[in-house]
C-alpha positions in Angstrom: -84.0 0.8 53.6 -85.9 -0.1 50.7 -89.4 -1.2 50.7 -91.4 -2.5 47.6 -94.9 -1.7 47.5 -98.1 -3.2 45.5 -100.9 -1.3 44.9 -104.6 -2.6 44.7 -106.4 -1.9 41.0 -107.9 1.8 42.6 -104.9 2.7 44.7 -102.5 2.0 41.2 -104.9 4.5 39.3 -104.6 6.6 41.9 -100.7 6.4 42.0 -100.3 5.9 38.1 -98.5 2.9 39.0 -98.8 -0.8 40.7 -95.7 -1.2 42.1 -92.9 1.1 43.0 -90.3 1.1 46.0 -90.1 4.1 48.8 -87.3 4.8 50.9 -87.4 4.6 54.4 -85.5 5.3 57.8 -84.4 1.1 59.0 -87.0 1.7 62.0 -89.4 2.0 60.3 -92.8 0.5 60.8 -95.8 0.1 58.3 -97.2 3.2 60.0 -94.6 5.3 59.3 -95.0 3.8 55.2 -99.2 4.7 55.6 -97.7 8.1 56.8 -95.1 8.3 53.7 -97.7 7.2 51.3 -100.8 9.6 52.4 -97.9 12.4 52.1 -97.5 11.3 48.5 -101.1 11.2 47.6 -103.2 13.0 49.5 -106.1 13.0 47.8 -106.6 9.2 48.5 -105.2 9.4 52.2 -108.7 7.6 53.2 -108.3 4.8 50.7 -104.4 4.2 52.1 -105.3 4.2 56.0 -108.3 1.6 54.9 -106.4 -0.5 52.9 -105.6 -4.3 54.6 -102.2 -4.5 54.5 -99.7 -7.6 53.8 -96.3 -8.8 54.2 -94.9 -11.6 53.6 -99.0 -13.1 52.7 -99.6 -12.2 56.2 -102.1 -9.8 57.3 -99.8 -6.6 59.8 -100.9 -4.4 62.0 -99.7 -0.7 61.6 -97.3 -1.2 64.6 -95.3 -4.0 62.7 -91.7 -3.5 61.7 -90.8 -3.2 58.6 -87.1 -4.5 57.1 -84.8 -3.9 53.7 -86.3 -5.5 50.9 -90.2 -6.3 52.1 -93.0 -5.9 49.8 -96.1 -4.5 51.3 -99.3 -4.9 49.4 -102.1 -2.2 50.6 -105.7 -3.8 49.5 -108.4 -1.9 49.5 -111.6 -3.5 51.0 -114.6 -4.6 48.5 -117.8 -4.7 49.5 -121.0 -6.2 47.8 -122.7 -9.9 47.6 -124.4 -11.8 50.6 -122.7 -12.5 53.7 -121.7 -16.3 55.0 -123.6 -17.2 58.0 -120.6 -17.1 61.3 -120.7 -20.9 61.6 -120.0 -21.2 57.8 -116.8 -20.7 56.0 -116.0 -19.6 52.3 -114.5 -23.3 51.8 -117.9 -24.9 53.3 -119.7 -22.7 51.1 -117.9 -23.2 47.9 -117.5 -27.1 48.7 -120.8 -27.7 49.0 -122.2 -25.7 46.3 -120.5 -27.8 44.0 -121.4 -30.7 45.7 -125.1 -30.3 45.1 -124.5 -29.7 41.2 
């Protein structure tokens, strides 16, 4: 089967591409696509097994099945700024901020 895949900005200079489609056996889960991929580009196997992955805008585990035709978008994690306290959430925080302009 045919799986579409969308790279994030430093995975897509690592591949030389943002998108492209792999080939894969139709039991295949996204493991088997993390194991395709690192094949491909070894050099950036860490960045691949990091990345979040999506299907369908829904966050997968490695054990989830993949079928003909998905996209799978690998994301690789960003770090830096300050940290929402547990009880708050990004919405709270944005909301208010503009709330007090």
């Amino acid at each position: 089967m045919e799986i579409r895949i969308r790279l994030s900005q430093d995975l897509a200079r690592a591949a030389g591409r943002p998108r492209f489609a792999v080939t894969l056996d139709d039991s295949a889960t996204v493991a088997d696509l993390l194991a395709l991929l690192q094949t491909q580009f070894p050099a950036y196997a860490g960045q691949l097994s990091a990345a979040v992955l999506v299907v369908g805008g829904q966050h997968v585990d490695k054990d989830t099945p993949l079928h003909a035709g998905q996209e799978v978008a690998l994301l690789t994690p960003v770090s830096g700024g300050g940290l929402l306290p547990p009880s708050r959430s990004l919405f709270e925080a944005i909301h208010s901020s503009h709330l007090r302009r």
